[in-house]
C-alpha positions as CSV (number, residue, x, y, z in Angstrom):
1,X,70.3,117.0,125.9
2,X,68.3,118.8,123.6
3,X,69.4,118.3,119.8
4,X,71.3,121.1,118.0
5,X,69.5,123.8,116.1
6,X,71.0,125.1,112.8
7,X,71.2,129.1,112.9
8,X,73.5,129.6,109.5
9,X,73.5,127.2,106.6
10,X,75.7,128.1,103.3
11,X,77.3,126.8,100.0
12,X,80.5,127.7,99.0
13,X,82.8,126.8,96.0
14,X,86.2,126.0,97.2
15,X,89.5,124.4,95.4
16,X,89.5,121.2,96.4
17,X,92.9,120.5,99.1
18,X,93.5,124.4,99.2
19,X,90.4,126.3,100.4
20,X,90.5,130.1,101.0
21,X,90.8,130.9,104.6
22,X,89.7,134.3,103.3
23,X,86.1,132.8,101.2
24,X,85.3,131.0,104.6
25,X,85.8,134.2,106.6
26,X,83.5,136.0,104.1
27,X,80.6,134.1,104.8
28,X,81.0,132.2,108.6
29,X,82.8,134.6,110.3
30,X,79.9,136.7,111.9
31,X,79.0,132.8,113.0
32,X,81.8,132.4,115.4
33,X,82.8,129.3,114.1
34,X,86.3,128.4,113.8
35,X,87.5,129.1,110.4
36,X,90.4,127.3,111.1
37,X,89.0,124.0,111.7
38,X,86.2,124.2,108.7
39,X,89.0,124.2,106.4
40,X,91.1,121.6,108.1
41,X,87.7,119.5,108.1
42,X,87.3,120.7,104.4
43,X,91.0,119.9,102.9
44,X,90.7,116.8,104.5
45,X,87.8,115.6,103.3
46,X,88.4,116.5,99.6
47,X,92.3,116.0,99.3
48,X,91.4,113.3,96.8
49,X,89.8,115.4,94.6
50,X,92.7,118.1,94.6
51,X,92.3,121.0,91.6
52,X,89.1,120.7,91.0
53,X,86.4,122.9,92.4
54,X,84.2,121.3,95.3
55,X,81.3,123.2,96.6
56,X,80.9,121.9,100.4
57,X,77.2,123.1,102.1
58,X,78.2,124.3,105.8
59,X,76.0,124.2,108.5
60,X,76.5,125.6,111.3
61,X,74.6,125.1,114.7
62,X,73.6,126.8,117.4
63,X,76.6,125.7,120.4
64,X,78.9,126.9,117.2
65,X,79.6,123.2,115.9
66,X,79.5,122.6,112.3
67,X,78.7,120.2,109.9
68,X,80.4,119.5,105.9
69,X,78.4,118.0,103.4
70,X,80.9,118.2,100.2
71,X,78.9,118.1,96.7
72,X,79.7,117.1,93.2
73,X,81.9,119.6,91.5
74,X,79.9,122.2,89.5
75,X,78.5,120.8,85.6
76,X,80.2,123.4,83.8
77,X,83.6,122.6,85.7
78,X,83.3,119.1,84.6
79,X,82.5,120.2,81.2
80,X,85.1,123.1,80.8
81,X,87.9,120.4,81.6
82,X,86.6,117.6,79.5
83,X,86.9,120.0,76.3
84,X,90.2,121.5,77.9
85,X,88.6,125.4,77.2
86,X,86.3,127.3,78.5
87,X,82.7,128.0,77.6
88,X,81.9,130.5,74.2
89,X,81.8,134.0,74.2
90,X,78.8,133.8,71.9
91,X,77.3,130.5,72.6
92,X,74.9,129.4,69.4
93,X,77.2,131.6,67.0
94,X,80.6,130.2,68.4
95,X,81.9,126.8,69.5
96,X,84.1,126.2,72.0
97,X,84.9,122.4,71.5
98,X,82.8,119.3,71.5
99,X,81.9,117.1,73.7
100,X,81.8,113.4,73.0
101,X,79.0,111.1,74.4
102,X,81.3,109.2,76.4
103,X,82.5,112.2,78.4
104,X,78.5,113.3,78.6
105,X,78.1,109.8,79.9
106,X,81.0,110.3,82.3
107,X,80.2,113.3,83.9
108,X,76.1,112.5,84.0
109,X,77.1,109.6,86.4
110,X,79.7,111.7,88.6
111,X,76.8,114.7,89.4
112,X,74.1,111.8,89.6
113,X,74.0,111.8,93.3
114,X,73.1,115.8,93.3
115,X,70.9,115.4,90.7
116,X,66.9,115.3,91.1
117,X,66.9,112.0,88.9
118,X,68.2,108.2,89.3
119,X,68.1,108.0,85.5
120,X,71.8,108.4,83.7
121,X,69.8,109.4,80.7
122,X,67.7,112.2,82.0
123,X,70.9,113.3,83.7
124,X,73.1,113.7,80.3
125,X,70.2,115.5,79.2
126,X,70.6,117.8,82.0
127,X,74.7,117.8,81.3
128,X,73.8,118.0,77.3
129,X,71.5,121.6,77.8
130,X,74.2,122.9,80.0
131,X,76.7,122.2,77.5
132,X,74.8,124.0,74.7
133,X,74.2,126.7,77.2
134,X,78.3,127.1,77.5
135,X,78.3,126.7,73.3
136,X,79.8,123.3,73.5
137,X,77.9,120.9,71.2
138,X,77.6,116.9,72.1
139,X,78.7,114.8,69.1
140,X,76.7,112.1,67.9
């Protein structure tokens, strides 16, 4: 048996334990996958993580199986809910909280695997400019 080809790969961002039938449809429907069963496959695999926002890559192959690979949740997720706000309208001119070195250090080690680094300190640095990007300062 000849192994499967890909023909449609794609990233969505889904709520963990409730993903849209409707975002799904969107983007694999033209596949002929069943929709149905990618979010079965897709609730059940990131019930644990319910509420939060969990991209999942789809592939889908060529005798219209599929594959889930489910990612970290996205850095300025992680960061809106660690300073319980959103981002600034005006980042550099307004704050919109601060975040403390201990939730830098938490949320570095949670998107470490998706991260082009091993290194928890390059990765806060990664979190830390994405943070003054949203206008949320680190505190010393």
């Amino acid at each position: 048996m000849p192994p499967k080809k890909p023909i449609h790969r794609v990233t969505l961002q889904l709520t963990a334990g409730a993903g849209a039938v409707s975002d799904l449809g969107k983007m694999l429907g033209p596949t002929g996958v069943d929709l149905v069963e990618v979010k079965r496959r897709y609730d059940r695999a990131s019930a644990a993580q319910c509420g939060d926002v969990v991209p999942v890559e789809v592939t889908v192959f060529d005798d219209r199986s599929f594959e889930l690979r489910l990612r970290t949740p996205p850095t300025s997720f992680l960061i809106r809910r660690a300073v319980d706000g959103t981002g600034s309208g005006r980042p550099g001119h307004q704050r919109a909280g601060t975040l403390s070195r201990a939730a830098l250090r938490a949320i570095a080690e949670r998107k470490l695997p998706d991260l082009n680094t091993t290194d928890v300190e390059a990765a806060m640095r990664t979190v830390a400019g994405t943070a003054r990007s949203m206008g949320v300062p680190v505190a010393d």
